[in-house]
ZAMARGU-4260 file (C-alpha; in steps of 0.2 Angstrom, whole numbers, plus 5000, padded with zeros to 4 digits):
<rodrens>
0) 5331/3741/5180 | 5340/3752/5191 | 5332/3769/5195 | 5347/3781/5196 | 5342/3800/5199
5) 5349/3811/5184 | 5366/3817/5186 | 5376/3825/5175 | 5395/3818/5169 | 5408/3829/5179
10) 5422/3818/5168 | 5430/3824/5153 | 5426/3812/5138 | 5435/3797/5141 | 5439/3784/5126
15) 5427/3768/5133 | 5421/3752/5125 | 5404/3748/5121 | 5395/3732/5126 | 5385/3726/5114
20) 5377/3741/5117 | 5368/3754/5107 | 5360/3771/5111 | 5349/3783/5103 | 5348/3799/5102
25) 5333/3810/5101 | 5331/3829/5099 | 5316/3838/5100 | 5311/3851/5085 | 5328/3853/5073
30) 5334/3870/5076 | 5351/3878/5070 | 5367/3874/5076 | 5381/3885/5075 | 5394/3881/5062
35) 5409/3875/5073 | 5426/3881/5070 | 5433/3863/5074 | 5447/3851/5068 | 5448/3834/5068
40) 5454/3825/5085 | 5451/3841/5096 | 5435/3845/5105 | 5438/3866/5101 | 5420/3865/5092
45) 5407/3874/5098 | 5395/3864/5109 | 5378/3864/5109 | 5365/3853/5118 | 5355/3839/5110
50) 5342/3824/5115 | 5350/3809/5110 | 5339/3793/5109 | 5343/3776/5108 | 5339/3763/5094
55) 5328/3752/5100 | 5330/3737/5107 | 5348/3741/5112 | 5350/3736/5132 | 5365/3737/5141
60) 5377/3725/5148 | 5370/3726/5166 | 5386/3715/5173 | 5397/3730/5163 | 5387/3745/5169
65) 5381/3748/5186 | 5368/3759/5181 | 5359/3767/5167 | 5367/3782/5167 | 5385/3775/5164
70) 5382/3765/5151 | 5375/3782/5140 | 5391/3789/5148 | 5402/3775/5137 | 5390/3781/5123
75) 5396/3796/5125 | 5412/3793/5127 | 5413/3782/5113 | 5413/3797/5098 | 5426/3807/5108
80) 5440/3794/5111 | 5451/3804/5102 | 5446/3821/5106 | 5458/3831/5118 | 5449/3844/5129
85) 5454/3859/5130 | 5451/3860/5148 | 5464/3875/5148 | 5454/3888/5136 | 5436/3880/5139
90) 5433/3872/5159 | 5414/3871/5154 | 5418/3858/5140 | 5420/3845/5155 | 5401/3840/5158
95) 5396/3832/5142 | 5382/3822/5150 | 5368/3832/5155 | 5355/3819/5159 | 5352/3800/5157
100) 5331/3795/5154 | 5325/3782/5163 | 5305/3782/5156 | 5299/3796/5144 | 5312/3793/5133
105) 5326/3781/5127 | 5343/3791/5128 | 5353/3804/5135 | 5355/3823/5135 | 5372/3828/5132
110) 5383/3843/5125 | 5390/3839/5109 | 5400/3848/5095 | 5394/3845/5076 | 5408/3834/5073
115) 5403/3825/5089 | 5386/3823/5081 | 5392/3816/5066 | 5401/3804/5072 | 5389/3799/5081
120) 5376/3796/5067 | 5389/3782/5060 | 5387/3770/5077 | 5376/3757/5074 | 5365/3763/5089
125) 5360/3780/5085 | 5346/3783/5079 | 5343/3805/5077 | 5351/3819/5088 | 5338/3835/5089
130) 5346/3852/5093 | 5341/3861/5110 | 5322/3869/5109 | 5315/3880/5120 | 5297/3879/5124
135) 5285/3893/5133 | 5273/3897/5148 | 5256/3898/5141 | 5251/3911/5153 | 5192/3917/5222
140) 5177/3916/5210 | 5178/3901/5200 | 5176/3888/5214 | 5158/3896/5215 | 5156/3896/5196
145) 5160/3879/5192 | 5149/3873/5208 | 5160/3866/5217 | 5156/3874/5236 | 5137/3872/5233
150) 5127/3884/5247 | 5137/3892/5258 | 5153/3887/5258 | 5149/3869/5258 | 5143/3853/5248
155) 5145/3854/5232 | 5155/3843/5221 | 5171/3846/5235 | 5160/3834/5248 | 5160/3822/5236
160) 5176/3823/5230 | 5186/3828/5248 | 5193/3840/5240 | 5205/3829/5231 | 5211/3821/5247
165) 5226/3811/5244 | 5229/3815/5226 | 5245/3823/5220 | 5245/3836/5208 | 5262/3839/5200
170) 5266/3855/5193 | 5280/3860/5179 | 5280/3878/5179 | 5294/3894/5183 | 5294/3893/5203
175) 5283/3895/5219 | 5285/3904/5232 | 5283/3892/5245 | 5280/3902/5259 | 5264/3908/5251
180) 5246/3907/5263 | 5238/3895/5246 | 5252/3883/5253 | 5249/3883/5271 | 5251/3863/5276
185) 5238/3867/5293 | 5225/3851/5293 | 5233/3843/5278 | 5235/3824/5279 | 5252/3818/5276
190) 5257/3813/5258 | 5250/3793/5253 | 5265/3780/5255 | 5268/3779/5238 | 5276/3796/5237
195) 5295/3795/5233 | 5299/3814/5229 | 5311/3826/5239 | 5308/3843/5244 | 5324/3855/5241
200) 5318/3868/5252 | 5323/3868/5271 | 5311/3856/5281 | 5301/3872/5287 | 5296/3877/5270
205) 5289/3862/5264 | 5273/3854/5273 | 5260/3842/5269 | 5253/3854/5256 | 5268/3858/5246
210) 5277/3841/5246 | 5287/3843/5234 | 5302/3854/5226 | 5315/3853/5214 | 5321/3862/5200
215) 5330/3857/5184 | 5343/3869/5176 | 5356/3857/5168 | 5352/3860/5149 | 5346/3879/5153
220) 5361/3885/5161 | 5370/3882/5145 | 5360/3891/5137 | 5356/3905/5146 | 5373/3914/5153
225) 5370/3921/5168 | 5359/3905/5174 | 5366/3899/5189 | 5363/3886/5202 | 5351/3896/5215
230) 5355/3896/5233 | 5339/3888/5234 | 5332/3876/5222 | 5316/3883/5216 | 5315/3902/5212
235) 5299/3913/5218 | 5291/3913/5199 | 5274/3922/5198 | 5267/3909/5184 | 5273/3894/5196
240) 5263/3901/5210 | 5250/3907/5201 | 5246/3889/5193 | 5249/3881/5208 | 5238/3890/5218
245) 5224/3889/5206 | 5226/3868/5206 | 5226/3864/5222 | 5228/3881/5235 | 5223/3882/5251
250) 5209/3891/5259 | 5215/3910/5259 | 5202/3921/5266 | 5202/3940/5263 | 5212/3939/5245
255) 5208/3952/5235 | 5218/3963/5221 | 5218/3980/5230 | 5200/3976/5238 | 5194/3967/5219
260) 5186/3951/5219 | 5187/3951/5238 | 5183/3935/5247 | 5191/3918/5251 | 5203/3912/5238
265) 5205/3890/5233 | 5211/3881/5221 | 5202/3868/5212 | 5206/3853/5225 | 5211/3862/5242
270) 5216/3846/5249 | 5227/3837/5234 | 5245/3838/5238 | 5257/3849/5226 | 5272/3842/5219
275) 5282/3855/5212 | 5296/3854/5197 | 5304/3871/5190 | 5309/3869/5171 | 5303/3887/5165
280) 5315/3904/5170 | 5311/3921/5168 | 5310/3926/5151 | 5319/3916/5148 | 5308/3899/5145
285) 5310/3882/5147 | 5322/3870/5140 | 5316/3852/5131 | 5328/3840/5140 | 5323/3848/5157
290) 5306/3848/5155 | 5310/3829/5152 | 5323/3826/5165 | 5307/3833/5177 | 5291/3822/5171
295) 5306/3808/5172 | 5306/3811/5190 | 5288/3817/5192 | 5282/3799/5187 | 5296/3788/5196
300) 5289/3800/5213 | 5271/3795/5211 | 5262/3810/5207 | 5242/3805/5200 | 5241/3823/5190
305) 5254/3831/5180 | 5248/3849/5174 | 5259/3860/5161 | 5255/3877/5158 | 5269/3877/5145
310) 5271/3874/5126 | 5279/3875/5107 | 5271/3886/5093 | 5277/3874/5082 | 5268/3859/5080
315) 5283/3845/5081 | 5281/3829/5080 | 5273/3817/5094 | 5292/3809/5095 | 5299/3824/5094
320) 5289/3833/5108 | 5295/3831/5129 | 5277/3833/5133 | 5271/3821/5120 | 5284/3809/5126
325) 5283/3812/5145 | 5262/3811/5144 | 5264/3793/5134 | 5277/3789/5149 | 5264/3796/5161
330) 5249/3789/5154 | 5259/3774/5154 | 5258/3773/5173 | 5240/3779/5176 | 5245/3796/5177
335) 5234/3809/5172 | 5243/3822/5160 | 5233/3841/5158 | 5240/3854/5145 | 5238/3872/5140
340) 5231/3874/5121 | 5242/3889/5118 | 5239/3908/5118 | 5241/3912/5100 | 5222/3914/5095
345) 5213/3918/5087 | 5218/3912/5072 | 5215/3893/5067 | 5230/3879/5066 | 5240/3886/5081
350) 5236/3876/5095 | 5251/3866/5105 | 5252/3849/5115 | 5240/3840/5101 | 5243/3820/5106
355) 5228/3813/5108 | 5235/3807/5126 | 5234/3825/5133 | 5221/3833/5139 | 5221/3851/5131
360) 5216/3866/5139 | 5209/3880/5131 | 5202/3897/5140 | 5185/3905/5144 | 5179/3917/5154
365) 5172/3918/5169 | 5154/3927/5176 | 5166/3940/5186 | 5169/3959/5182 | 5179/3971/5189
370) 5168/3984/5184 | 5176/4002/5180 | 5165/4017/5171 | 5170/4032/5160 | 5159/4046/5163
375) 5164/4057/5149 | 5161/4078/5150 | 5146/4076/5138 | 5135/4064/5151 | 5136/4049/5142
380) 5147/4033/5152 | 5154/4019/5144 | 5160/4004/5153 | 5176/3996/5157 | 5185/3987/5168
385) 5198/3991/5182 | 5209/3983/5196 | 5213/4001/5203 | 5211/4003/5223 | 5192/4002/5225
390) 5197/4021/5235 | 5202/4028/5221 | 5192/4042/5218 | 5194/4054/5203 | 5184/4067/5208
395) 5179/4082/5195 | 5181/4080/5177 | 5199/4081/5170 | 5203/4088/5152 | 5202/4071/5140
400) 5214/4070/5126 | 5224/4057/5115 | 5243/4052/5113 | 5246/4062/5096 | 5263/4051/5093
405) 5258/4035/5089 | 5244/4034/5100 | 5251/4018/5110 | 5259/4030/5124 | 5278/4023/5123
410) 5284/4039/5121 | 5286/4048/5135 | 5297/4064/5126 | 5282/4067/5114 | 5270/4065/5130
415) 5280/4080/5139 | 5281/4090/5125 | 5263/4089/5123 | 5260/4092/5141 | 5249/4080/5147
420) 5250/4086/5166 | 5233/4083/5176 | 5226/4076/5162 | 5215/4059/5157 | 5226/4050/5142
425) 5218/4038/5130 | 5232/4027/5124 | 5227/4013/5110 | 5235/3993/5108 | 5252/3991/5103
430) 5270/3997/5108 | 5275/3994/5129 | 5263/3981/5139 | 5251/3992/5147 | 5260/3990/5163
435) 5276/4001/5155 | 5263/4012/5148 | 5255/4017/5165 | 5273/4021/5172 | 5278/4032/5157
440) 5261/4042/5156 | 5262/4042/5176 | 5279/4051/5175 | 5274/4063/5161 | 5260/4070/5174
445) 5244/4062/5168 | 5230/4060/5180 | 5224/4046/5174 | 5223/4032/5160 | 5213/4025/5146
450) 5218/4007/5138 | 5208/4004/5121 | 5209/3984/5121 | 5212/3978/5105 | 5197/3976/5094
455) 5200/3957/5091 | 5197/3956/5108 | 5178/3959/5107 | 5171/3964/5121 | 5184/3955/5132
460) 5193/3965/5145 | 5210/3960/5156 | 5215/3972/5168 | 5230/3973/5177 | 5236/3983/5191
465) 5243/4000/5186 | 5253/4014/5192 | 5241/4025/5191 | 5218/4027/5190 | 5216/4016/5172
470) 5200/4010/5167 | 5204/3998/5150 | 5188/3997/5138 | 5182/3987/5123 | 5188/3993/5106
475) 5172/3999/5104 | 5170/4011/5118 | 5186/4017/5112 | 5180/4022/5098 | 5166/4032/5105
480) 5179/4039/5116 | 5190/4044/5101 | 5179/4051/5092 | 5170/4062/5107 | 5188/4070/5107
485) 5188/4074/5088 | 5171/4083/5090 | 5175/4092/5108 | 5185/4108/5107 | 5186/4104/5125
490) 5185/4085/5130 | 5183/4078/5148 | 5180/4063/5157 | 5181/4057/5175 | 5183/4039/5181
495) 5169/4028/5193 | 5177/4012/5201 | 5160/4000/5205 | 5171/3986/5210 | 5168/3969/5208
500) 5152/3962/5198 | 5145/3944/5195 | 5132/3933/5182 | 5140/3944/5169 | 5128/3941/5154
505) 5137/3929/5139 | 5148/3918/5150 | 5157/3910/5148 | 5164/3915/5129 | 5181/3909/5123
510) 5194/3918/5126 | 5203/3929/5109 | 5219/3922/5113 | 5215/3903/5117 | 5224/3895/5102
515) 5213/3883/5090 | 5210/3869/5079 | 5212/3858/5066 | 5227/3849/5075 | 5240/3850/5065
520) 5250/3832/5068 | 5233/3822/5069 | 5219/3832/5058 | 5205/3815/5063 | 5207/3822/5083
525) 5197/3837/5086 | 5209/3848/5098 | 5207/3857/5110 | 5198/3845/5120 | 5190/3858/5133
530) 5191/3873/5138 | 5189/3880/5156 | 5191/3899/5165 | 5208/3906/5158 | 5202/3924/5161
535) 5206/3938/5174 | 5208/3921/5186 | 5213/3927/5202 | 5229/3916/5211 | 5242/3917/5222
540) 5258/3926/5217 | 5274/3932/5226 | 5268/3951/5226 | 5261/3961/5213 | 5273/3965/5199
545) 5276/3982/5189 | 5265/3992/5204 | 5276/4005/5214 | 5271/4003/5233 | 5275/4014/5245
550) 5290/4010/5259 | 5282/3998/5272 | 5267/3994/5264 | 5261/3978/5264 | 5260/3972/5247
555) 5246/3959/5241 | 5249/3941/5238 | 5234/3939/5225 | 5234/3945/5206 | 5224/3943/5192
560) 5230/3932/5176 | 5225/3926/5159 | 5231/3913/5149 | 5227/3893/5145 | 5242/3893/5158
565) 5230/3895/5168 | 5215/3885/5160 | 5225/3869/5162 | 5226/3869/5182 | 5208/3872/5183
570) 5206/3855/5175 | 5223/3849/5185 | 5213/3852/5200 | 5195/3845/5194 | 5204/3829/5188
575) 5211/3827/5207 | 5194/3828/5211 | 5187/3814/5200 | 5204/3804/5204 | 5199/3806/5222
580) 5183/3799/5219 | 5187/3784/5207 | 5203/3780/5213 | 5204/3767/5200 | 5198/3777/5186
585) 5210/3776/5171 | 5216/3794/5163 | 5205/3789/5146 | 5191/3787/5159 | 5194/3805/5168
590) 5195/3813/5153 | 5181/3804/5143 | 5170/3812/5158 | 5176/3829/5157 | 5172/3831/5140
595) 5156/3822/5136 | 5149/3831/5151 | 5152/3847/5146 | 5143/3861/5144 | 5138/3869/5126
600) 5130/3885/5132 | 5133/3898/5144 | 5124/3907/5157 | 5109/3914/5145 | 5108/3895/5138
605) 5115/3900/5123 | 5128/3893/5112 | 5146/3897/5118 | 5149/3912/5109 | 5166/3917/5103
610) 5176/3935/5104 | 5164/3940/5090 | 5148/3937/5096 | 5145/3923/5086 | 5143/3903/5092
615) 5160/3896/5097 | 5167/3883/5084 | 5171/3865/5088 | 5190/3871/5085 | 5187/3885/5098
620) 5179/3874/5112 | 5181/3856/5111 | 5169/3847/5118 | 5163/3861/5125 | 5167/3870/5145
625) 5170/3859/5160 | 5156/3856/5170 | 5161/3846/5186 | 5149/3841/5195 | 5141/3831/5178
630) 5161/3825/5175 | 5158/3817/5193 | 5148/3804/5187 | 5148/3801/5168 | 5137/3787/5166
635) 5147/3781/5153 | 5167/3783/5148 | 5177/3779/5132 | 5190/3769/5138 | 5207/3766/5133
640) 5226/3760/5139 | 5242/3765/5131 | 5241/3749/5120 | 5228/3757/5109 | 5237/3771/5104
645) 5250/3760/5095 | 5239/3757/5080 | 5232/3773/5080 | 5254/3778/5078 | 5256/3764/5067
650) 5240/3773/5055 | 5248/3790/5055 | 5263/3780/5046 | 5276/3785/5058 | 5290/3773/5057
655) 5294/3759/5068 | 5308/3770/5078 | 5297/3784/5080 | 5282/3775/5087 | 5295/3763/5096
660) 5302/3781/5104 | 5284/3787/5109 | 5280/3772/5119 | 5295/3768/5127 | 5297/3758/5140
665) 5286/3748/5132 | 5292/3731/5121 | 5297/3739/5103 | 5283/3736/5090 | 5283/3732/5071
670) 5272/3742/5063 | 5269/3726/5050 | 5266/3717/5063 | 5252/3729/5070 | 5234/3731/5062
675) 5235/3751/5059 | 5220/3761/5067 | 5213/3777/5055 | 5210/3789/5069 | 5192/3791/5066
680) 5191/3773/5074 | 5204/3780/5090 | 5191/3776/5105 | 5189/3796/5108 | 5175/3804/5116
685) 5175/3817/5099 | 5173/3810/5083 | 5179/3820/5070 | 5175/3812/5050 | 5187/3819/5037
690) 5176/3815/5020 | 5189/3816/5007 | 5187/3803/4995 | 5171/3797/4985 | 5159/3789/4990
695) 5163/3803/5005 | 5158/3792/5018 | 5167/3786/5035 | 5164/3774/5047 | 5170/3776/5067
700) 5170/3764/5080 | 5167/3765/5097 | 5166/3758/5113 | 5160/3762/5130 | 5161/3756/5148
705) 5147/3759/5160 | 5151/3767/5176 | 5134/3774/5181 | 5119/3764/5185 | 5121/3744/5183
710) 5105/3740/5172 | 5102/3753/5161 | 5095/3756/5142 | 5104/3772/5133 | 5096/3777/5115
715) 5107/3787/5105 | 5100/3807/5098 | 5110/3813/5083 | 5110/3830/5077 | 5117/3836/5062
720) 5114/3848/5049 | 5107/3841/5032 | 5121/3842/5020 | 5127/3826/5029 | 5120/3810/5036
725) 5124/3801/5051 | 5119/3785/5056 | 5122/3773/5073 | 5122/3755/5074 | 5115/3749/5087
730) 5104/3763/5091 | 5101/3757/5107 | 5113/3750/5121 | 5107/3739/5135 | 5122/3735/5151
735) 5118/3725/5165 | 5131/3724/5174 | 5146/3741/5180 | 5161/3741/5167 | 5153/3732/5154
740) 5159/3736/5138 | 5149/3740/5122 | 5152/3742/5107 | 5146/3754/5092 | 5149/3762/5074
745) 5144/3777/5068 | 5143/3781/5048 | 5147/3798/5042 | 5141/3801/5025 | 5140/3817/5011
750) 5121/3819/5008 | 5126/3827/4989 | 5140/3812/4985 | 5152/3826/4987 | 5166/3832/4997
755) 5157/3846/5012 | 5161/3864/5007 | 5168/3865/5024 | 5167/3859/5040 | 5151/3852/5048
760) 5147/3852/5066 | 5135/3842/5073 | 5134/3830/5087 | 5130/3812/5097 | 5123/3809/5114
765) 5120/3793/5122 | 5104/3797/5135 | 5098/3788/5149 | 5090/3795/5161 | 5099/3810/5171
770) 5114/3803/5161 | 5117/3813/5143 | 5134/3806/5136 | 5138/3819/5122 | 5153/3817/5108
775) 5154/3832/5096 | 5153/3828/5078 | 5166/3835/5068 | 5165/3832/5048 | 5180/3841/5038
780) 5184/3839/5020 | 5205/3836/5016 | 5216/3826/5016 | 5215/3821/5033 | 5235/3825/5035
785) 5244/3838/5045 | 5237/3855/5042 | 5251/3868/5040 | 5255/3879/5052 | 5245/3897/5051
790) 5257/3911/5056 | 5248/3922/5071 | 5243/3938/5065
</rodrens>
């Protein structure tokens, strides 16, 4: 097969003949299309892009077309043989081909009219054509937290990993700024041979940190007027930098938010190389067929990790979905595939990147505060938290009062009319981004600001950077604030900036907007699969955004973000760390010890709690938060290839062309053919039982590989409430030899002979020794299909 790079068609459709030859097209997620004001014969209709995919097991004549990408061009060609372009009235109608797949899917993008489109659907090679989607960004100290210096700056799990030495971690995110000190290439080892990628920068820019950078803008531009081919390839996005940074940064000493969380800023694995790809545009997002075009290129360059911080509300299908499809691909060639969960929490049912091939991040806190206090006139203080100068002083008490619009301070004409000079504002959720806010109360001559976090949010604070002194507090201490104003004829507060606090009690606890479970394509696999620090994380970033600094000032590198966006390149980072250690280690095997190492309690040993104070569900955390050091050596791992997750499609009763779509490049499969796998029996490290039918009893298989000691005995602990009954056969499993493989089933059963009243959680370990292999049980009534999406509120 020949390994073209993706190019789009300059030519005008040109009326060509097909060998033998049949494509498909794919589209991610049906969306509208705009009616076309089109007649027969003439290409006048409106275009719109789509993801063609080709029926499988068309191939094309190799002795007709030189590569891969000119025989979807005769495709193309081939349904408008009688259109005329109207190259007069509409130049932008000449590149119809907008990129040709090589691995993470089988077909084309390309610019289409309806009519196009239907003609299409009438050649004995097409299979579907998906209208254009857009997809989103799911936007120091946790190096130390997750103990991975060990004393002193050194030890720890980085000498045993290197620090992901070797290891490529590829990132699809907004932009970088390349010249950032996180990317610094000083005592970095040159890139492994294997590396085939192109950096777009200018040779001084890149180094043997940043290897890699490229950008992909063929399908956005055309939807996005205005989006135009940079002068340089990859723009200087805050997100992109941010994730990056966080994966696989270099050491950065004195980093700090305006001197919060001061000290020496790393990534995950300092050492790994970064291989960057930019899909995403501000505000904008990121277009479907680029983010395939870039995990396409990603795979064929040789990058080990692929970490996306992006996603789709809606839960499409698995052959529908670029980062389904591109992880399969990926996968498919030993690459190591980490995703953010979402950030429309808490509600259940709205988590994204669901395939049971991805690893899926969702966020927790960290043990780090940035401690701010409200010392109100009447003595009492409530605490908050603040990213404010650590000089700012506030000095005497100022007169307190509230924003009598709607009390969101967007308004700044009623905040001038109510004269709010010198005074301390308290400005509830809702309306601008606080950001905004602090701009509009800064130029109607406050003092100073209170942000009352939403009371979904818990006791959960995320602080940014503000125009002016702002301490934001829990809903509660809002409350109080509120209602010392109503009974104070004369209200006053002050502000005390502590700075930055550690071993914060109740940490970590999932974050309120870290999307959950049930997994709405695949109900038998528990999603997310882990969770790791998504809050107030601090990374690199270009500068500081919606902060006025004075002229000359140096402005910081370093800000404070939340989001699974940035969850994901924690684990990016600490899978480069395993990968580094056990180069041979198969993605299953990585993410097998991630999650049966993790941890189920936090710093009090406590259950994980959620935003409400209550233990976390299995829906909320997975299997539970990363722990890496125990994810270094697992003691046992649930293995599997790509091969085993054709029955486990064939089971969901996809069709043959979707599954055949999924695993391409791979030989096309006949679901007849194919033993179908219920996904209780998918060899995951969760087991998740849906008793839905009497007897209300389910039996899982599994299997495990020993990769801890060679001779070892591990007896299995169960524990499970009453109302259900689980039982494992063997109870005991004896290896003697490394990678020996063992088999085991576990049966699930309803104690009462009915259906549970709701779900169960309980849980399995395998113990030996130091080793404690743990799955979480899940045991759900239903139907065991597609849960339907739940709106976020």
């Amino acid at each position: 097969m020949d390994n073209p790079t993706h190019r789009r068609c300059t030519l005008p459709c040109l009326s060509l003949r097909i060998a033998n030859a049949a494509v498909i097209l794919l589209l991610l997620s049906p969306a509208a299309v705009t009616p076309a004001a089109s007649h027969p014969g003439h290409d006048t209709g409106v275009h719109s892009n789509y993801l063609v995919i080709v029926r499988t097991p068309y191939e094309y004549d190799q002795n007709l077309y030189k590569n891969l990408s000119s025989w979807h061009a005769s495709l193309l060609a081939s349904v408008c043989d009688m259109a005329k372009e109207a190259l007069a009235a509409d130049p932008a109608s000449v590149p119809r081909l907008i990129y040709s797949y090589r691995s993470v899917v089988n077909g084309f993008a390309a610019r289409l009219t309806p009519d196009e489109v239907e003609m299409m659907s009438k050649m004995d090679w097409f299979d579907r054509a998906v209208p254009e989607q857009t997809y989103h960004l799911l936007t120091t100290r946790t190096p130390q937290m997750l103990g991975l210096m060990g004393g002193r700056g050194a030890g720890g799990l980085w000498n045993t990993s290197n620090m992901g030495e070797g290891v490529i971690i590829g990132v699809l995110d907004d932009g970088i700024y390349a010249g950032h000190p996180s990317f610094d290439g000083a005592g970095m080892k040159p890139p492994p041979a294997k590396w085939k990628g192109r950096c777009d920068f200018n040779k001084t820019v890149c180094n043997n940190k940043l290897i890699g950078a490229r950008s992909y803008f063929e399908s956005a531009k055309w939807k996005w007027k205005g989006l135009r081919d940079p002068v340089l390839p990859i723009s200087e996005g805050q997100h992109g930098t941010h994730t990056s940074s966080t994966a696989a940064g270099a050491f950065v000493p004195n980093a700090s938010v305006f001197g919060n969380g001061l000290g020496t800023a790393t990534g995950m694995a300092p050492r790994a190389h970064i291989a960057f790809y930019q899909v995403c545009y501000e505000e904008k997002g990121c277009d479907r067929d680029d983010i395939l075009a870039a995990m396409d290129d990603a795979i064929e360059d040789g990058v080990d990790i692929l970490s996306l911080s992006l996603g789709h509300e809606d839960a499409v299908d698995f052959s529908d979905d670029p980062v389904s499809l591109g992880g399969y691909s990926a996968i498919l060639n030993g690459v190591f595939i980490c995703t953010a969960a979402g950030n429309t929490g808490p509600s259940p049912g709205t988590l994204v990147n669901e395939a049971p091939w991805l690893l899926s991040v969702g966020a927790s806190t960290s043990d780090r505060r940035f401690l701010a206090t409200v010392k109100l006139g009447g003595g009492v203080e409530l605490d908050g938290e603040s990213l404010n100068d650590l000089n700012t002083t506030m000095g005497e008490q100022c007169p307190l009062v509230r924003d009598v619009g709607d009390g969101t301070c967007s308004s700044e004409s009623v905040l001038v009319a109510e004269n709010i000079t010198g005074k301390i504002i308290v400005c509830e959720a809702g309306g601008n981004v606080s950001t905004a806010k602090a701009k509009v109360v800064k130029h109607a001559g406050a003092a100073g600001m209170i942000l009352v976090t939403p009371q979904v949010f818990g006791l959960i604070v995320m602080p940014r950077p503000h125009a002016l002194p702002t301490v934001q507090v829990p809903y509660a201490a809002g409350q109080k604030i509120r209602a010392y104003i109503q009974s104070s004829r004369n209200a006053t507060a002050t502000f005390l900036f502590k700075g930055t606090t550690f071993n914060a009690p109740q940490s970590p606890m999932v974050a309120p907007f870290s999307s959950r479970g049930p997994n709405r394509r695949s109900r038998g696999i528990l999603k997310p699969d882990i969770i790791g620090p998504g809050v107030n994380v601090l990374a690199g970033v270009p500068t500081i955004v919606d902060v006025e600094f004075p002229p000359k000032v140096l402005t910081p590198k370093f800000d404070i973000k939340s989001g699974t966006s940035m969850a994901a390149p924690h684990l990016s980072g600490i899978a480069a760390l395993i990968k580094s250690a056990h180069p041979t280690w198969s993605p299953a095997a990585i993410k097998s010890a991630l999650m049966t190492t993790a941890e189920t309690t936090d710093n009090l040993r406590k259950p994980i709690a959620d935003v409400d104070g209550r233990p976390a569900s299995f829906l909320a955390v997975g299997a539970g938060h990363v722990n890496p050091q125990r994810a270094m050596d697992p003691g046992l791992v649930y293995n599997m290839t790509v091969k085993d997750y054709v029955p486990y499609l064939c089971g969901l009763n996809y069709t043959d062309q979707k599954v055949n779509t999924i695993i391409y490049p791979e030989p096309a499969v006949s679901c007849a053919n194919v033993t179908k796998l219920e996904q209780d029996d998918l060899n995951y490290p969760s087991i998740t039982a849906i008793l839905d039918q009497p007897p209300f009893t389910v039996k899982a298989n599994r299997s495990v590989t020993n990769v801890g000691a060679a001779s070892s005995t591990y007896v299995v602990e169960v524990d499970v409430p009453a109302s259900v009954k689980v039982e494992v056969n063997p109870t005991k499993l004896t290896f003697k030899t490394l990678d020996e493989v063992l088999n085991y089933a576990v049966t699930v059963k309803s104690e009462s002979g009915r259906a549970p009243a709701g779900t169960v959680e309980g849980q399995l370990k395998w113990v030996s020794g130091k080793y404690v292999v743990r799955s979480p049980i899940l045991i759900t009534p239903g139907t065991g299909r597609a849960a339907p999406a739940t709106h976020k509120p």
